[in-house]
Structure formats: structure tokens, C-alpha cells
C-alpha positions as CSV (number, residue, x, y, z in Angstrom):
1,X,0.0,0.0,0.0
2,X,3.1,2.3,0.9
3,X,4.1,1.9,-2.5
4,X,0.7,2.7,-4.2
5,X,-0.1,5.4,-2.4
6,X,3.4,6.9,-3.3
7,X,3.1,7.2,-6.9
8,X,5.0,10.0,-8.4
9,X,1.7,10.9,-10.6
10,X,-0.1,13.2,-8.4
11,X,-3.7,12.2,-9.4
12,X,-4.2,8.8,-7.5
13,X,-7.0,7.3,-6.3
14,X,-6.4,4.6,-3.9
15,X,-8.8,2.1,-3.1
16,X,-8.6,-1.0,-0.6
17,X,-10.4,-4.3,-0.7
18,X,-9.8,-7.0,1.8
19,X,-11.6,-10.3,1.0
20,X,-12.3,-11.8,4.6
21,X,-8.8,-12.5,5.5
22,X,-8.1,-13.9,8.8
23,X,-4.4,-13.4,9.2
24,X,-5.3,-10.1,10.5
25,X,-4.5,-8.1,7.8
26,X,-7.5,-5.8,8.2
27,X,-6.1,-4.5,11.5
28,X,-3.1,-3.8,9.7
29,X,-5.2,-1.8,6.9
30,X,-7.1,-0.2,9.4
31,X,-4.3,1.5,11.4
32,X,-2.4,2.5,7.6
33,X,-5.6,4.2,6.8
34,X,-6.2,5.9,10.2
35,X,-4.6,9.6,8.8
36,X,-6.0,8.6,5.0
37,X,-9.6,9.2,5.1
38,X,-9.9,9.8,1.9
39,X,-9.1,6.3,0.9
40,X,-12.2,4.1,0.6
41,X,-12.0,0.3,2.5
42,X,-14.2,-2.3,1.7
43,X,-14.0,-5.0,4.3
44,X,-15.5,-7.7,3.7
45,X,-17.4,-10.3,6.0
46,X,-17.2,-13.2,3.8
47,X,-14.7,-14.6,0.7
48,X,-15.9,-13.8,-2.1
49,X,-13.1,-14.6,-4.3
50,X,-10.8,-12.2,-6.7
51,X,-13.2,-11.7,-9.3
52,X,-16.0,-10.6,-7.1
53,X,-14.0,-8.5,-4.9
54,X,-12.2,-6.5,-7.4
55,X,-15.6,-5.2,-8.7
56,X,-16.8,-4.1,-5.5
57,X,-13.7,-2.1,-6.0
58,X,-14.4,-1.0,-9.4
59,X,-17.9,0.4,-8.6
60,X,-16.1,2.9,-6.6
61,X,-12.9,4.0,-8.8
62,X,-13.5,7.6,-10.6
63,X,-10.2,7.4,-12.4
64,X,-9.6,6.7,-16.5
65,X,-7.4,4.0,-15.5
66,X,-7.0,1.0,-12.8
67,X,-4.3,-1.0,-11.8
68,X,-5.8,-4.3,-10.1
69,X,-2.8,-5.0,-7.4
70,X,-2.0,-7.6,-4.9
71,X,-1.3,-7.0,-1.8
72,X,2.1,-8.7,-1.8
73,X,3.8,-7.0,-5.0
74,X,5.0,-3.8,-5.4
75,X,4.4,-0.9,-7.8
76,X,8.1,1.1,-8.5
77,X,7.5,5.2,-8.2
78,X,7.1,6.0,-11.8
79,X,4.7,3.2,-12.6
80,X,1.3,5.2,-12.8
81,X,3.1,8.1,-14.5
82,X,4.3,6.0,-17.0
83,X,1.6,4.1,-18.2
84,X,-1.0,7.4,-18.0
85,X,1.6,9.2,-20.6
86,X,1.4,6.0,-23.2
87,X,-1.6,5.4,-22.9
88,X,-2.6,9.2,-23.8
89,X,-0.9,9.1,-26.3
90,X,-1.4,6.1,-27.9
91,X,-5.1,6.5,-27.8
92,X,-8.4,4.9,-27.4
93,X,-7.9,1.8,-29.3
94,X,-5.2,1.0,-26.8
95,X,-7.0,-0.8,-23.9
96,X,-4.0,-2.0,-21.6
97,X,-0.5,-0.6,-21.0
98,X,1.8,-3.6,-19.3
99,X,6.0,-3.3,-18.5
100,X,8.3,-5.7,-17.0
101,X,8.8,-6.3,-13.7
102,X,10.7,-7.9,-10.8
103,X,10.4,-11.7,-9.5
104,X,11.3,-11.0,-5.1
105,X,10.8,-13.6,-3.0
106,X,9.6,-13.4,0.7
107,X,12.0,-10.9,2.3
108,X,12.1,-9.0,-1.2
109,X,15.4,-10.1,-2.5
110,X,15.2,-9.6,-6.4
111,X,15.0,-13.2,-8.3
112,X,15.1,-12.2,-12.2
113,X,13.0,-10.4,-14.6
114,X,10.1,-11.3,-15.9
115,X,11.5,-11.1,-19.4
116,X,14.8,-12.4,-20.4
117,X,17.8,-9.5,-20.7
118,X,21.0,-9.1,-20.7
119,X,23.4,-7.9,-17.6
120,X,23.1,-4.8,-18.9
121,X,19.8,-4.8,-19.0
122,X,18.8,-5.0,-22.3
123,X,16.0,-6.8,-23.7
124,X,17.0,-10.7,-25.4
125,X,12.9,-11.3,-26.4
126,X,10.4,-10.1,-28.6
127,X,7.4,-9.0,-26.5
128,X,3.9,-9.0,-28.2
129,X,2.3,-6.0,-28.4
130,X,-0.7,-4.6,-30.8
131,X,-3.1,-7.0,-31.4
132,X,-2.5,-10.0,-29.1
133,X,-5.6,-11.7,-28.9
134,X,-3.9,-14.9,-30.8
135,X,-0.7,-14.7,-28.2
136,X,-2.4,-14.2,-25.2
137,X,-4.5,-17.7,-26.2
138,X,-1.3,-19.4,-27.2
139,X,0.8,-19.0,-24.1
140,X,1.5,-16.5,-20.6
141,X,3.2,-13.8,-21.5
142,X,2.1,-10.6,-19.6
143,X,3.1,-10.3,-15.9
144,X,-0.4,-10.0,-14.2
145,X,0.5,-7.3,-11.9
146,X,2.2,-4.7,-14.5
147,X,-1.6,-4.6,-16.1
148,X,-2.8,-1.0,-16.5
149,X,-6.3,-1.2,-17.7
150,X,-8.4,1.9,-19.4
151,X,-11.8,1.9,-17.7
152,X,-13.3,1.9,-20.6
153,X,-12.4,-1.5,-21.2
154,X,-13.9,-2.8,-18.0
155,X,-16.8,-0.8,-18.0
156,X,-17.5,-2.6,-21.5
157,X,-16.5,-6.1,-20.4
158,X,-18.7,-5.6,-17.3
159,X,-15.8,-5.9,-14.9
160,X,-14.3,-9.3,-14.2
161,X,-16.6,-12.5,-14.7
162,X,-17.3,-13.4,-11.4
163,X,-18.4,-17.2,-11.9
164,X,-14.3,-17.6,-12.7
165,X,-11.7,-18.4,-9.9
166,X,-9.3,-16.0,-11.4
167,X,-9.3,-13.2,-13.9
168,X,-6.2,-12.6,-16.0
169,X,-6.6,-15.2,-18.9
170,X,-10.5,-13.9,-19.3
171,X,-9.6,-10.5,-19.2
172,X,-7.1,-11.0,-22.0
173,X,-8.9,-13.2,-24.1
174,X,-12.1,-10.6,-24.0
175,X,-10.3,-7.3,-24.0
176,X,-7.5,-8.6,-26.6
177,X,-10.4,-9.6,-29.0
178,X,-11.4,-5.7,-29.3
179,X,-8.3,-3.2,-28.0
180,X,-4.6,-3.5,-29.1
181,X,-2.5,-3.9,-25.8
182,X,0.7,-1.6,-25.4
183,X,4.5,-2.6,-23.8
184,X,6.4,0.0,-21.9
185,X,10.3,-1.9,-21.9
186,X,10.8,-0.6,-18.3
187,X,10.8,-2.7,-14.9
188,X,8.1,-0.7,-13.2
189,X,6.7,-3.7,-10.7
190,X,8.0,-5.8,-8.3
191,X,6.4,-9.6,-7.9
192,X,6.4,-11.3,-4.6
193,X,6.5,-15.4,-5.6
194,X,5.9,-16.8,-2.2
195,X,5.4,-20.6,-1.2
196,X,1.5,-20.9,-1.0
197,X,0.7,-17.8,-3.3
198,X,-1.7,-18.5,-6.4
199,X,0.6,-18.9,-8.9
200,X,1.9,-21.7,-7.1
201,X,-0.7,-23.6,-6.2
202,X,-3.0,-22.7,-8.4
203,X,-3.4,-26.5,-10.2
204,X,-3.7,-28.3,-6.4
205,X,-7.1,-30.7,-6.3
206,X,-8.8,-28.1,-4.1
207,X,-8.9,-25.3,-6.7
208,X,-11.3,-24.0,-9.0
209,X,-8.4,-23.0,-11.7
210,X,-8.8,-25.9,-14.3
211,X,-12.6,-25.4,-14.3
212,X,-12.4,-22.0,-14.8
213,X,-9.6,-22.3,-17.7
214,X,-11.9,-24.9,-19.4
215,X,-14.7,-21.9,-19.3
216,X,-12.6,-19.3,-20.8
217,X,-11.4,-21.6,-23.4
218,X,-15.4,-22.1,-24.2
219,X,-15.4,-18.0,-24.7
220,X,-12.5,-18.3,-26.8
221,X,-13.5,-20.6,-29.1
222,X,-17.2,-18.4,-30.1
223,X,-14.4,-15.4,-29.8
224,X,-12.1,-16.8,-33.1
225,X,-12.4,-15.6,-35.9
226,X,-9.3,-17.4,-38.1
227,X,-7.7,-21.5,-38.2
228,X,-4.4,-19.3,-36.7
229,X,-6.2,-18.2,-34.0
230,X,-8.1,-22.2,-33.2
231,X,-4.3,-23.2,-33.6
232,X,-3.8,-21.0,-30.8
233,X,-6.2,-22.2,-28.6
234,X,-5.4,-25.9,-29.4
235,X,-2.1,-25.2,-28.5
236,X,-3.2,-23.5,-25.1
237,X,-6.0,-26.7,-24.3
238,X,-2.6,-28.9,-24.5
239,X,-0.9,-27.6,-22.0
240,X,-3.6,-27.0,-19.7
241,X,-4.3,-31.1,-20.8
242,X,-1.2,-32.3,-19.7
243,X,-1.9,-29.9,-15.9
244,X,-5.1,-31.7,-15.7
245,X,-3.1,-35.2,-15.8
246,X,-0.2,-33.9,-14.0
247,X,-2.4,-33.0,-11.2
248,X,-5.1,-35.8,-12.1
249,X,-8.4,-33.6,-12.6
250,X,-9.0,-36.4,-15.5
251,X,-12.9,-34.7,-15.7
252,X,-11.6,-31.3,-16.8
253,X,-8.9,-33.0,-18.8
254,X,-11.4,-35.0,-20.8
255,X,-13.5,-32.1,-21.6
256,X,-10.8,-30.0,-22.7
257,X,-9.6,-32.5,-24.7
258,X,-13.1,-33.1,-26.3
259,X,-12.9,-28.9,-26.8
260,X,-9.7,-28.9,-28.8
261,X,-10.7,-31.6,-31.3
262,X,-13.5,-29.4,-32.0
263,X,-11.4,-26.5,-32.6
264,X,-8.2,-28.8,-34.5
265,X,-7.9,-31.8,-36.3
266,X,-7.2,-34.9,-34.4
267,X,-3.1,-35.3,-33.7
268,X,-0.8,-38.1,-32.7
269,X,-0.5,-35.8,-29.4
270,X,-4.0,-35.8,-28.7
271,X,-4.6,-39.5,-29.0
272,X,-1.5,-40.0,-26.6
273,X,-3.2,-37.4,-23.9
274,X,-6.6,-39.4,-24.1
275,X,-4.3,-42.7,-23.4
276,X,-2.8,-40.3,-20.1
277,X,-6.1,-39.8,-19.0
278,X,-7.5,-43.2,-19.4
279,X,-4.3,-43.9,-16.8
280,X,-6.3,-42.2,-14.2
């Protein structure tokens, strides 16, 4: 919060959502915010999950952008300031600004970039930007966190899709299908990977992340509009294939399987995932 609510831009509106946590974060919160009044709380008395939680957020923001961030990563000084001027410039038909960003781990040591560079710093990949509805279908390439989002865009989608576990493949599949995404080549975020956060245990039996992948995959197939882009998605349904056998969800598996031959001709890999899933 210290590092959001110390943005160089000077037009920041801060906004704090804690979804029923019980490690006693809202005390915490509570005493931060005791000489901000200005900043808006929403403390909830029950989970409601990320999607749902972020739009009781977003029904209070004013601003022409919103950064959706964690409470465990980090937004670098210039951050806001940055993305506002690109994405001003660059126009309406630009509907998210993203950068690089820091990997830290639990005491916020630096791990590695997001993106691969040199010692000097400089960039050794091609980052998509434009039009990336097809990449953001085909792999992860977008740190989650570095996500500036015009709120135009939301307002259009209607927020995040609250029947989803998680947001950030939805919100790229549905905003990348109608507003060109643009890539600031600047480390303007930190990430905190910790042992039980999300991204880490976000395949375990318990979770509602293969379910809700299977879902968006269902929007992204009515969303395609070329073979290149199917390709895309039959690429993304394998890997997501061989999570659901890796972590034996063999259910989800099967249906995404069933999905992708609907959106690609039947492969030597696909007959060899339906013998994996017979296995379980």
C-alpha cells in the first residue's frame, strides 16, 4: 500500500479491498488508513473470491485507468506516471499498457525479470504487443500485476466475470479480441512469488483454476475468428491437458480434450493425452 499510495503521478486514487482474510490483515489496513480518510475500504465479511471482490472495487474507482494489485507485489515510483503518458498518447484503441517487472521472493530479494535481458539490462525477447488476442490464447506472456487497464475497457467487459476463480486469462482473451495492448520496456513492478501464493498452487485438487480455464477456453472458441487463432487455442487446451493429468483432474482433462478436437484436427499428441487420461 506504501508503494501505491506513493506514486509520483499526483492524481491517485487509492482504493482497498480485503476479501475476509483472517491473518489479520484488516487490522493492519485499518491503522495505515487511520490519517488517510480519503481512501475508501471495503471489508469484507465473507470470501468472495478475486473476481467478485475487485468489482466491489471498481464500482467505486473515478479514475480513467485502474491497476488491479495484490497486496504482496509492489508498484516502483514512476509506474502510474508511465503508463497514463502512453496510454494518452497512444489513444483509445489501446485498452492495456503492461511493463516488465521484478520476481522477489519473501524478504524482497530480487530473483530475475520477468522477461529475459542481458546484464546490462537489455531486452533478449520479442514481447507482443498490438493486437494479441492470438498470443495471449497461445501462451502467458504478460506479468499480471504490471496490467494498467483503461476503464473503458472494464466498464465494456462488465468488470471481471465473477463465476471464474481468477481473472487474468478472461480478461485477455475478452479485451485482446477488441483493443490493441501496449508494452512500456521498463521494470516498473516488483512480484512477490511466495510458497503458497496462487501462482503456485493454483493446479492443487482443491482449486477452482482448471474449471475456470476450461470456461474461458469455451469464450474463446465463439471469440475466433481465423484457423491461426483455433491453432492458438489448441495449443493452449494442451498444456492445460497435460496440468489436468499432471495433477489428475482427469474430468476437466477430458473435456478439454473433447474442446480442442473441436477447434483442430485430431493429432498423434491428442490420442497419446486421451491414453494419459485413461491412466487415471
Amino acid at each position: 500500500m506504501d508503494a501505491a499510495w506513493q506514486q509520483a503521478y499526483p492524481h491517485l486514487e487509492l482504493i482497498v479491498v480485503d476479501d475476509a482474510s483472517s491473518d489479520g490483515s484488516q487490522e493492519v489496513i485499518r491503522e495505515w488508513l487511520r490519517d488517510k480518510p480519503q481512501v475508501p475500504f471495503i471489508s469484507l465479511t465473507e470470501n468472495l473470491g478475486n473476481c467478485r471482490a475487485f468489482n466491489k472495487g471498481l464500482a467505486l474507482a473515478r479514475g480513467a485507468y485502474v491497476i488491479d494489485l495484490a497486496a504482496d507485489d509492489v508498484l516502483l515510483p514512476q509506474r502510474v506516471a508511465v503508463g497514463v503518458q502512453d496510454m494518452e498518447e497512444a489513444g483509445e484503441a489501446w485498452g492495456v499498457h503492461f511493463t516488465d517487472a521484478w520476481y522477489m521472493n519473501a524478504d524482497g530479494s530480487l530473483l530475475k525479470p520477468h522477461y529475459r535481458r542481458s546484464v546490462q539490462g537489455n531486452l533478449l525477447q520479442s514481447v507482443p504487443q498490438g493486437w494479441v488476442y492470438r498470443e495471449v490464447l497461445e501462451r502467458y506472456f504478460i506479468c499480471t500485476p504490471t496490467m494498467m487497464m483503461r476503464r473503458s475497457v472494464l466498464d465494456a467487459l462488465g468488470g471481471y466475470d465473477e463465476r471464474l476463480a481468477y481473472e487474468d486469462f478472461d480478461f485477455w482473451v475478452r479485451s485482446a479480441r477488441h483493443w490493441k495492448y501496449l508494452y512500456a520496456d521498463q521494470i516498473l513492478v516488483k512480484k512477490r512469488v511466495l510458497p503458497r501464493s496462487w501462482s503456485v498452487r493454483q493446479y492443487e485438487a482443491e482449486t477452482l483454476q482448471l474449471a475456470s480455464t476450461l470456461a474461458i477456453c469455451h469464450k474463446a472458441k465463439s471469440l475466433n475468428q481465423t484457423p491461426e487463432e483455433n491453432r492458438a487455442l489448441g495449443k493452449r487446451l494442451s498444456y492445460e491437458i497435460r496440468q489436468a493429468i499432471r495433477h489428475r483432474h482427469r474430468d476437466i482433462g477430458t473435456q478439454m480434450l473433447a474442446l480442442k478436437r473441436e477447434v483442430w484436427p485430431v493429432s498423434w499428441e491428442d490420442r497419446l493425452l486421451a491414453m494419459m487420461l485413461k491412466m487415471y
